[in-house]
FISE-436282 format. One record per atom (N, C-alpha, C): residue in one letter; x, y, z. Coordinates in steps of 0.02 Angstrom, whole numbers, padded with zeros to 5 digits, always signed. Layout:
AXYZ;...
***
This chain:
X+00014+01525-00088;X-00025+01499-00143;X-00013+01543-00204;X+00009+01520-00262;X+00023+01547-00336;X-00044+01602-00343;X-00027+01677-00354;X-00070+01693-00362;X-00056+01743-00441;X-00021+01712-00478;X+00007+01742-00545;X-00040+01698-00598;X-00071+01662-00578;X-00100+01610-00627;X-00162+01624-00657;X-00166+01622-00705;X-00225+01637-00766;X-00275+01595-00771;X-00281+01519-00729;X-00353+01500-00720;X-00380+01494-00663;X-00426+01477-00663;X-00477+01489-00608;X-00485+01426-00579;X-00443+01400-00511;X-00428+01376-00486;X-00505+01337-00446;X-00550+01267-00444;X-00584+01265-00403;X-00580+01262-00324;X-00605+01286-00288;X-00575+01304-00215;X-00634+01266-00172;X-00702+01222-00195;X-00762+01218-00150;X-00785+01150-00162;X-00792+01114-00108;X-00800+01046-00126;X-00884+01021-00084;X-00941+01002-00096;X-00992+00969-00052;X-00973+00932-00013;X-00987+00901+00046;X-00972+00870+00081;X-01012+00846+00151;X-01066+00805+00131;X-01113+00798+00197;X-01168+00826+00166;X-01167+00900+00119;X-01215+00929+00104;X-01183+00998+00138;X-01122+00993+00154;X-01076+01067+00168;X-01038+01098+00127;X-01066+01169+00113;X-01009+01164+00069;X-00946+01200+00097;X-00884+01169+00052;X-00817+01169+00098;X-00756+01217+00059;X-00781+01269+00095;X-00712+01318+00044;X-00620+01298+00057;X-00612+01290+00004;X-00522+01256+00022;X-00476+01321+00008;X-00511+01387+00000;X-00455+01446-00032;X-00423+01452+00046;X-00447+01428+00089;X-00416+01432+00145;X-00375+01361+00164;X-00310+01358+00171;X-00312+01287+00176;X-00352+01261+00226;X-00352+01184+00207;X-00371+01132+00272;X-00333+01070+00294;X-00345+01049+00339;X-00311+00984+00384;X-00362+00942+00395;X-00337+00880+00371;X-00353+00817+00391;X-00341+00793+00441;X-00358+00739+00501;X-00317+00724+00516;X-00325+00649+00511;X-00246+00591+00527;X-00250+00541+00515;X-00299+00465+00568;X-00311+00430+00558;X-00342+00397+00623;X-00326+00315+00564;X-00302+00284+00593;X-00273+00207+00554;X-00306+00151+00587;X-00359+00113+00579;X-00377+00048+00626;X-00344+00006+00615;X-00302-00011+00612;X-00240-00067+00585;X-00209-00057+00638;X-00160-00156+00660;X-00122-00145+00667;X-00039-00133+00667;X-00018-00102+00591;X+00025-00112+00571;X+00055-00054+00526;X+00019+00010+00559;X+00017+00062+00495;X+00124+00098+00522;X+00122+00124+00492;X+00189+00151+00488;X+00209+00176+00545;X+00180+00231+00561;X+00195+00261+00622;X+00108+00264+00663;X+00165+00213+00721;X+00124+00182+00789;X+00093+00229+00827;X+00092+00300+00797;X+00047+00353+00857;X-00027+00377+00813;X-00022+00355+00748;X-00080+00362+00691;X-00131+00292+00717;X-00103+00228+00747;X-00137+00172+00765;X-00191+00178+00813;X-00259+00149+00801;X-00311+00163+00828;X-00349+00079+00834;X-00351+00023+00858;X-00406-00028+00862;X-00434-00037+00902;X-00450+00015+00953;X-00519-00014+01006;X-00575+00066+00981;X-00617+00047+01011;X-00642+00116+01014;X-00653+00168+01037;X-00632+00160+01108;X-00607+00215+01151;X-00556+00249+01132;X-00504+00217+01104;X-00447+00252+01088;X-00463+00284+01030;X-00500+00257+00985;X-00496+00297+00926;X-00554+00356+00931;X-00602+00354+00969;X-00645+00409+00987;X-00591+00456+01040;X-00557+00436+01085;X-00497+00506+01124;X-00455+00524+01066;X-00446+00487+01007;X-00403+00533+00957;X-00420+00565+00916;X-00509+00547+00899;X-00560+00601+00853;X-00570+00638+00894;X-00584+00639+00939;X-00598+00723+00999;X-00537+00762+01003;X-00470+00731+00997;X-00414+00767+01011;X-00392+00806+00943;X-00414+00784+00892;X-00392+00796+00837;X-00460+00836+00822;X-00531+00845+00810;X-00567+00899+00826;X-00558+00954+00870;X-00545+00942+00915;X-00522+01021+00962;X-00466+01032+00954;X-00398+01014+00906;X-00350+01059+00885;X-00350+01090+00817;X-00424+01072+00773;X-00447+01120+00736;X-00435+01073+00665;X-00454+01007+00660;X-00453+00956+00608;X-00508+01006+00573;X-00523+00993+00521;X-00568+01007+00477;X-00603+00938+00440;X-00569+00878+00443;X-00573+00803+00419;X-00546+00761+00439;X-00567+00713+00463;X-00537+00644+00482;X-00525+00587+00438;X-00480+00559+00409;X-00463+00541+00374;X-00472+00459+00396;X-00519+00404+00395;X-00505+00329+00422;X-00490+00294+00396;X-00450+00243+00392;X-00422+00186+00359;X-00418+00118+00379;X-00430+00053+00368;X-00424+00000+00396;X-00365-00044+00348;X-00349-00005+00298;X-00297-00053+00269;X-00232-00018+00263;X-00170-00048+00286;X-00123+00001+00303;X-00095-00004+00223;X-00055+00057+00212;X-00041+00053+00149;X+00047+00074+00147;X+00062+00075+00192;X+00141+00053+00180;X+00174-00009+00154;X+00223+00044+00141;X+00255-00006+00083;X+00273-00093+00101;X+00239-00129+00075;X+00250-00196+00087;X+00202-00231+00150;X+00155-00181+00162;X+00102-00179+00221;X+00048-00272+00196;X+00037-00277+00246;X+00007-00351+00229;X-00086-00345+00182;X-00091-00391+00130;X-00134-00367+00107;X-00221-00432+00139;X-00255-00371+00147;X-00307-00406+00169;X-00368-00399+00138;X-00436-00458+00146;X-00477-00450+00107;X-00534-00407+00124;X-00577-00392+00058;X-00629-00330+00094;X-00685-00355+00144;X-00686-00399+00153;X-00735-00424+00209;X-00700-00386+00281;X-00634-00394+00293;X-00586-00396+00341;X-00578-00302+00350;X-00586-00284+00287;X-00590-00221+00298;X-00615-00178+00312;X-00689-00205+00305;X-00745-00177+00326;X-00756-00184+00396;X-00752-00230+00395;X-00756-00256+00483;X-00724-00214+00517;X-00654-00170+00517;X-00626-00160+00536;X-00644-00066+00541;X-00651-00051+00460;X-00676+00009+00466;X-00752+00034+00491;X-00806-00007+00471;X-00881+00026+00481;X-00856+00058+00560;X-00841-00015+00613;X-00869+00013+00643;X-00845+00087+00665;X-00788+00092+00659;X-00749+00145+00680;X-00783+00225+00637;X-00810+00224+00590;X-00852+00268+00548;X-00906+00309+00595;X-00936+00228+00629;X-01024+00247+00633;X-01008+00258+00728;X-00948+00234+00756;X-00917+00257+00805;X-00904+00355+00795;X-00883+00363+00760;X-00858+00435+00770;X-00922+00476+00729;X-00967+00442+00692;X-01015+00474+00667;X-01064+00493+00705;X-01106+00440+00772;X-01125+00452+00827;X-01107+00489+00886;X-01043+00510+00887;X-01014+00522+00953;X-00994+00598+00918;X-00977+00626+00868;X-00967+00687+00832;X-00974+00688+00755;X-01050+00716+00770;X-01095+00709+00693;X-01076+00754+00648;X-01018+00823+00703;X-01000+00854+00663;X-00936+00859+00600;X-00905+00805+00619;X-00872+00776+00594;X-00878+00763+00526;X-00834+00804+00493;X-00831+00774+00407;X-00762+00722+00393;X-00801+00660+00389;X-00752+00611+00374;X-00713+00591+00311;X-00649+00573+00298;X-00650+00534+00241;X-00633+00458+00246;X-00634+00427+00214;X-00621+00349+00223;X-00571+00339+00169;X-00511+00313+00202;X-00467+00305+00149;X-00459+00220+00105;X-00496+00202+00073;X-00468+00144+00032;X-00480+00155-00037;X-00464+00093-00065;X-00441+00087-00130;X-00515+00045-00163;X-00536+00014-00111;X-00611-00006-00153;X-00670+00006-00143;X-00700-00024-00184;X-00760+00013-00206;X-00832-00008-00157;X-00815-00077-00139;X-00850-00082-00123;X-00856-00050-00026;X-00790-00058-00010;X-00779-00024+00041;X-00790+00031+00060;X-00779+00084+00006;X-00811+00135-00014;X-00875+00164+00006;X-00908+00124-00035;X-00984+00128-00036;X-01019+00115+00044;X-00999+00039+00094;X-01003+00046+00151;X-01006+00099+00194;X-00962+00100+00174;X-00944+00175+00232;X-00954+00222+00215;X-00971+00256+00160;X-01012+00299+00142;X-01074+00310+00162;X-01125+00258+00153;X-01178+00247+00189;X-01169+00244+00271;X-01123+00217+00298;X-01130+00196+00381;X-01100+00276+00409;X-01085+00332+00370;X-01075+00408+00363;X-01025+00425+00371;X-00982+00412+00329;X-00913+00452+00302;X-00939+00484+00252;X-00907+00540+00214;X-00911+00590+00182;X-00866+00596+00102;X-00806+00581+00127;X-00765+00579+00052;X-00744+00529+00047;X-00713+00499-00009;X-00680+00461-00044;X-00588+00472-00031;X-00548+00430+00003;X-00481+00433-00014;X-00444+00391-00067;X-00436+00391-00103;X-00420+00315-00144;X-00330+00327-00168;X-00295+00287-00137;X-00231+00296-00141;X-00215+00285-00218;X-00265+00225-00270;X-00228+00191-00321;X-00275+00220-00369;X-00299+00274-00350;X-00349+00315-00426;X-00381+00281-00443;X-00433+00238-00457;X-00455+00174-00469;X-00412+00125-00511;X-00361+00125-00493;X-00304+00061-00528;X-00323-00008-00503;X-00334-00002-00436;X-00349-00061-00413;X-00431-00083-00389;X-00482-00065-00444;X-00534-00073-00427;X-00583-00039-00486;X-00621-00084-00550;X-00629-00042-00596;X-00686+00000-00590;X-00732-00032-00504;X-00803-00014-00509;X-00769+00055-00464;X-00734+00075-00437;X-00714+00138-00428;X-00746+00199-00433;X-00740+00222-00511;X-00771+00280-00514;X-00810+00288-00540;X-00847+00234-00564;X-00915+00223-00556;X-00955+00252-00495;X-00930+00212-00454;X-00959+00203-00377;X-00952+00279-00343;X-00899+00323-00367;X-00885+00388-00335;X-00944+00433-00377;X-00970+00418-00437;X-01002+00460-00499;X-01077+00449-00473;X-01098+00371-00432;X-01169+00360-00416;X-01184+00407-00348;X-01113+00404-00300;X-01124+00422-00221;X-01122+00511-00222;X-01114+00513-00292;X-01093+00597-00303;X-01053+00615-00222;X-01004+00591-00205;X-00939+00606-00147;X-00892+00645-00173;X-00868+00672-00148;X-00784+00733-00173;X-00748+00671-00168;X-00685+00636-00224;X-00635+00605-00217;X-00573+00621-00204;X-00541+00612-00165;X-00472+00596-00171;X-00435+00587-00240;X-00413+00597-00279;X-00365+00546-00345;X-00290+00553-00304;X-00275+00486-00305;X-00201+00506-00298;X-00169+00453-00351;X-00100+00488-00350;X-00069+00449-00420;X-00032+00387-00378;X-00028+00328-00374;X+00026+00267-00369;X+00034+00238-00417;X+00090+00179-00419;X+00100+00130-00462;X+00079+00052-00435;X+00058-00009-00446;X+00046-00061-00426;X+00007-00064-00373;X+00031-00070-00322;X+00008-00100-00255;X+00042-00091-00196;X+00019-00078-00148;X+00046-00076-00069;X+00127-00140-00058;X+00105-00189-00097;X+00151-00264-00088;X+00218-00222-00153;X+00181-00212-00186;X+00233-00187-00273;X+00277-00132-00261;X+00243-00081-00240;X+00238-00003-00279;X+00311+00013-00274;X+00336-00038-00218;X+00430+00013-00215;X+00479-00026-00263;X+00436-00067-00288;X+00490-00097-00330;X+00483-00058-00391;X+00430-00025-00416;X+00410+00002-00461;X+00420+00084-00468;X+00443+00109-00424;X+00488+00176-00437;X+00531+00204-00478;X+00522+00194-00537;X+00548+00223-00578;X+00522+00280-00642;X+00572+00321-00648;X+00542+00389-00673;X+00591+00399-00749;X+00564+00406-00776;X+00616+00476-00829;X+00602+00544-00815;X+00525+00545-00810;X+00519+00629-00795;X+00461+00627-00749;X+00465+00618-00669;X+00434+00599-00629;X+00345+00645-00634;X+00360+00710-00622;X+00315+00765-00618;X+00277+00770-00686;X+00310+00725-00746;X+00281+00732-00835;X+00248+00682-00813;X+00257+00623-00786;X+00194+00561-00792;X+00140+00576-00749;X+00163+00606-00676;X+00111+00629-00635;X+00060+00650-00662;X+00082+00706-00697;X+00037+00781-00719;X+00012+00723-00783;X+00026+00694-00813;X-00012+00657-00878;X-00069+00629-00849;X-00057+00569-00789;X-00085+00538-00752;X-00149+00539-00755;X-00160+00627-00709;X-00195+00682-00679;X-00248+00665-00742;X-00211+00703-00800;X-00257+00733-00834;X-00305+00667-00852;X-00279+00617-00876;X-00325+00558-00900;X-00382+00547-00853;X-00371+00541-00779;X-00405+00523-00740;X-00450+00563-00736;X-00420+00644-00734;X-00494+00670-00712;X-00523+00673-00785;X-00500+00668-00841;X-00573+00690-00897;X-00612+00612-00884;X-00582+00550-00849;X-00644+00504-00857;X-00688+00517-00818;X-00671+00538-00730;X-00702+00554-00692;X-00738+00606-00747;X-00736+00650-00760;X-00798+00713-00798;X-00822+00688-00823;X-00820+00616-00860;X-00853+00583-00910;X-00894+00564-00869;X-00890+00551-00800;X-00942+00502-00771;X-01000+00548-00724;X-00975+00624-00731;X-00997+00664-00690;X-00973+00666-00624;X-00919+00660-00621;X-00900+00682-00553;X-00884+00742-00545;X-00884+00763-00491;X-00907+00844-00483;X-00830+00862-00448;X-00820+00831-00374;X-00793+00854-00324;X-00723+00825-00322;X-00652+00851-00365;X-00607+00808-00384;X-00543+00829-00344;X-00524+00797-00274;X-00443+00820-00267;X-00377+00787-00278;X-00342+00820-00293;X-00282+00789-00325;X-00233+00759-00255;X-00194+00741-00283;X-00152+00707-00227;X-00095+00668-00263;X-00025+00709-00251;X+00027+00673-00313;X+00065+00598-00281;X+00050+00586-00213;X+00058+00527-00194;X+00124+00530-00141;X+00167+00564-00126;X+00218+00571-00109;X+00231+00493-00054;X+00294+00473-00076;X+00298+00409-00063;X+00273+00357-00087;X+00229+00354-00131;X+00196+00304-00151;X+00235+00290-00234;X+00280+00241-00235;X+00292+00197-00295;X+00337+00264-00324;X+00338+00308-00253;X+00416+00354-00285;X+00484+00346-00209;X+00532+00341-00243;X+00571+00375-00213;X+00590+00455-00202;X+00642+00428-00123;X+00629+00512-00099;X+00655+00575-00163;X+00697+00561-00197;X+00703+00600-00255;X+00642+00633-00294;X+00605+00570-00314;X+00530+00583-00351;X+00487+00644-00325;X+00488+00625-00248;X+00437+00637-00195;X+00477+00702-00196;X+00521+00731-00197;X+00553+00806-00196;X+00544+00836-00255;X+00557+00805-00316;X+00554+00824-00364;X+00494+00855-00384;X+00430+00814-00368;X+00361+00834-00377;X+00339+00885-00326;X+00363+00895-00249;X+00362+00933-00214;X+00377+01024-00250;X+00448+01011-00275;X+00472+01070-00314;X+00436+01083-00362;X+00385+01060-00404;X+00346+01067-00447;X+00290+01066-00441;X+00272+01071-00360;X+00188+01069-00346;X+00144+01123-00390;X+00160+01164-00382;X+00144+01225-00411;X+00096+01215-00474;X+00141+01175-00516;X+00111+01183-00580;X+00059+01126-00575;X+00042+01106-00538;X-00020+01057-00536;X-00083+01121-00550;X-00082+01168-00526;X-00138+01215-00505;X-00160+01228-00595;X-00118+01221-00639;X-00148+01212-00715;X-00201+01169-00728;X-00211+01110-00683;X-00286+01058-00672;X-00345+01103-00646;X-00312+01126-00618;X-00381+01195-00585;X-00409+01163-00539;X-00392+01109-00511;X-00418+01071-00445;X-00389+01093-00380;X-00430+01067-00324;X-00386+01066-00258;X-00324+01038-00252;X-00293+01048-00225;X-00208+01009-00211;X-00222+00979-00144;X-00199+00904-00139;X-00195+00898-00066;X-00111+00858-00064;X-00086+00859+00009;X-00030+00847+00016;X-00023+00801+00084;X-00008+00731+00071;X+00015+00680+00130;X+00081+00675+00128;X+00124+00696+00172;X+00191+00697+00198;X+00204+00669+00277;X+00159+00668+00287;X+00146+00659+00372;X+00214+00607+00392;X+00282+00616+00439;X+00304+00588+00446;X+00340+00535+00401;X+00324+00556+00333;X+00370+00500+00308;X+00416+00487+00293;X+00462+00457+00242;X+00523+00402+00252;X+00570+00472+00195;X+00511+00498+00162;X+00564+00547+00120;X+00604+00590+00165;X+00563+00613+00241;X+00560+00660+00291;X+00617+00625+00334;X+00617+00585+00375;X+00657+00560+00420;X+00723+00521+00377;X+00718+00483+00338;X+00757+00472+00318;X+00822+00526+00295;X+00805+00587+00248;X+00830+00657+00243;X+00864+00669+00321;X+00815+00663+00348;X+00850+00696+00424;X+00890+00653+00479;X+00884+00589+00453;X+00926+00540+00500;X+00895+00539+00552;X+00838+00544+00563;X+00777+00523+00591;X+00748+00472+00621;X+00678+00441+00658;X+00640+00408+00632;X+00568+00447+00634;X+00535+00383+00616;X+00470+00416+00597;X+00422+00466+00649;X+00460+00440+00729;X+00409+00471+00794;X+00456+00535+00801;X+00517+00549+00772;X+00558+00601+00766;X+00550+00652+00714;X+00482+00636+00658;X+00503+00694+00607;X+00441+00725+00607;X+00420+00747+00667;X+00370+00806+00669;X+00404+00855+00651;X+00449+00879+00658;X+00467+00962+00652;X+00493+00957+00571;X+00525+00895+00560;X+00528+00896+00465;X+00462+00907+00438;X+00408+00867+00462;X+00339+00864+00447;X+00324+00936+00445;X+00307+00983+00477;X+00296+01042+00483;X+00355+01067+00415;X+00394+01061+00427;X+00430+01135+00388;X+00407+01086+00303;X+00406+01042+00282;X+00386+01018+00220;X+00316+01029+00216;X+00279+01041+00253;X+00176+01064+00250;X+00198+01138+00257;X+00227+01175+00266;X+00238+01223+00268;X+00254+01259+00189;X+00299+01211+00160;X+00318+01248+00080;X+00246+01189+00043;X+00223+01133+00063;X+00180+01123+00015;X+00119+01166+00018;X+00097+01237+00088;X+00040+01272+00086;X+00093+01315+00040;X+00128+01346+00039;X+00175+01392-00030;X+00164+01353-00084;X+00160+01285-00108;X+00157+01255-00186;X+00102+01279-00182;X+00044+01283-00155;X-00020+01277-00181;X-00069+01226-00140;X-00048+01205-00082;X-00079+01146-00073;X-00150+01163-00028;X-00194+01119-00027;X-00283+01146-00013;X-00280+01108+00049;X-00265+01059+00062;X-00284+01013+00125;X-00193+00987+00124;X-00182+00970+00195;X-00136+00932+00222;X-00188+00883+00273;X-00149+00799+00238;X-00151+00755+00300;X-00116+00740+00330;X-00121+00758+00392;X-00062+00753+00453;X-00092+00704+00512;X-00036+00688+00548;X-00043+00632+00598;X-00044+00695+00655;X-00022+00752+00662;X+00002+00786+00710;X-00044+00849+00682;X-00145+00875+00708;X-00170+00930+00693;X-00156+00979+00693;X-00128+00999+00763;X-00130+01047+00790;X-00071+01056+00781;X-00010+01058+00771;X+00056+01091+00718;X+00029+01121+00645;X-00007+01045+00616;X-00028+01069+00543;X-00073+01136+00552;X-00108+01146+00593;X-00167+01197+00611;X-00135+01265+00611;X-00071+01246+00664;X-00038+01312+00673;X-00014+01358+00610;X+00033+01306+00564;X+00073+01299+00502;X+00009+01338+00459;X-00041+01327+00444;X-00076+01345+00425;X-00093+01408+00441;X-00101+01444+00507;X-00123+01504+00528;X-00074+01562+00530;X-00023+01533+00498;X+00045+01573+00495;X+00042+01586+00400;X+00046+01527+00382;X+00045+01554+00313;X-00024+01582+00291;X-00076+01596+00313;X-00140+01628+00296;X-00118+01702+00318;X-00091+01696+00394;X-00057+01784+00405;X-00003+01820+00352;X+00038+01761+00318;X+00070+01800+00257;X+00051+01806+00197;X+00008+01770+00179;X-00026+01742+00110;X-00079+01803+00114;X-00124+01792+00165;X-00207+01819+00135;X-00222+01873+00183;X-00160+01898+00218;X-00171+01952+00250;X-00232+01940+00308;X-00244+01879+00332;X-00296+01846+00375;X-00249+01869+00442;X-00261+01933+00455;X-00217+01942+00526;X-00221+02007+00569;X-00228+02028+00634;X-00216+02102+00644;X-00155+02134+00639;X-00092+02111+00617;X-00043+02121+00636;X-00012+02154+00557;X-00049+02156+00518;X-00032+02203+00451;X-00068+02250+00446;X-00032+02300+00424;X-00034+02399+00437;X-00082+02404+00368;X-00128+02443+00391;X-00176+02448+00321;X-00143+02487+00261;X-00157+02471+00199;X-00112+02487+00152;X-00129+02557+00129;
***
């Protein structure tokens, strides 16, 4: 983590009514009720299964569960929010009952979905399209006072890859950023994490490019979070597929905890967990194994 930098980086987010220090990183982990999300080991639609993968992913040291009912790969089928709800509550108030300790996030793009599951007890806000696709958005994040997600895309889940195009990929990002969060401040939102989108309405170029430039996000003075989990920038690079690029997965969460990054969402905890407890032993001196100075 950049520690040459001259502002004062926020590191602490509410959450439940917890508060959640990020100077340490953290891990998400992924849980998808769909059935159609990218990679078939993130897939969860009964509820047994998705409660053996919130217990499995709590005892390898998740810090957040991340739920989703609408898959958001590229060209992923689009469905309505009635359909989505249905799909997510129950899975919420499933893992909310069964491990209360659980700090959840719910990943969609609307608002009103949002708000559901907020109440039925999820905890944060994921919103892939920054409120692009939904104007009551951050409104709705400013009333529930929730920590958000922002992440940057272009269009839509059906669009976004047609719409990959950059002149100066990391200059529109970082512009993006800034617009979004002074409205969010306008509305009082408190609890703001960034998220540059990787894969989303970029190609793998983009998605490297902004990688190499994580760093300077930390000029927002926000959390950094980073979703790489298996994706197409990852396997594809490696001639891969997607149930093949755990170990790409790791060594790319590995330089995004070096950019700066506060949370990783990963499909795979307990690697991310590890990855994590290695760079805290070189970073923050969190270790017995360094000689007192």
């Amino acid at each position: 983590m950049a520690k040459d930098t001259f502002f004062q980086k926020k590191t602490t987010i509410n959450a439940g009514g917890k508060l959640i220090d990020l100077a340490s990183p953290k891990v998400m982990g992924i849980i998808n009720i769909t059935p159609d999300s990218f990679f078939a080991g993130s897939r969860k639609t009964d509820e047994d299964s998705l409660l053996i993968q919130a217990e499995k992913m709590l005892n390898d040291g998740a810090d957040f569960l991340d739920v989703g009912a609408y898959s958001s790969r590229p060209g992923a089928t689009d469905i309505s929010v009635q359909e989505e709800i249905d799909r997510l509550l129950p899975g919420v108030e499933a893992i909310t009952k069964n491990y209360p300790e659980a700090i959840i996030s719910v990943d969609t793009f609307r608002a009103d979905v949002a708000e559901a599951a907020i109440k039925a007890g999820a905890h944060i806000i994921n919103d892939i399209a920054g409120g692009e696709l939904d104007n009551k958005m951050f409104a709705t994040v400013a009333r529930l006072q929730v920590p958000y997600i922002l992440m940057h895309m272009k269009g839509n889940p059906q669009t976004m890859q047609q719409l990959a195009e950059y002149d100066d990929a990391f200059g529109e990002v970082y512009d993006y950023f800034t617009k979004k969060i002074y409205a969010l401040r306008q509305l009082g939102v408190h609890d703001i994490i960034i998220d540059p989108g990787f894969g989303f309405a970029k190609k793998a170029e983009h998605s490297y490019a902004l990688m190499n430039r994580m760093q300077e996000f930390e000029r927002l003075k926000l959390p950094l979070f980073a979703g790489i989990s298996r994706k197409k920038m990852i396997y594809d690079l490696l001639g891969v597929t997607a149930e093949e690029a755990l170990n790409g997965t790791t060594a790319l969460n590995t330089i995004a905890l070096m950019k700066g990054a506060n949370i990783l969402r990963v499909h795979d905890v307990k690697e991310a967990v590890e990855a994590v407890a290695i760079f805290n032993t070189v970073t923050l001196g969190d270790n017995k194994y360094l000689l007192p100075k």
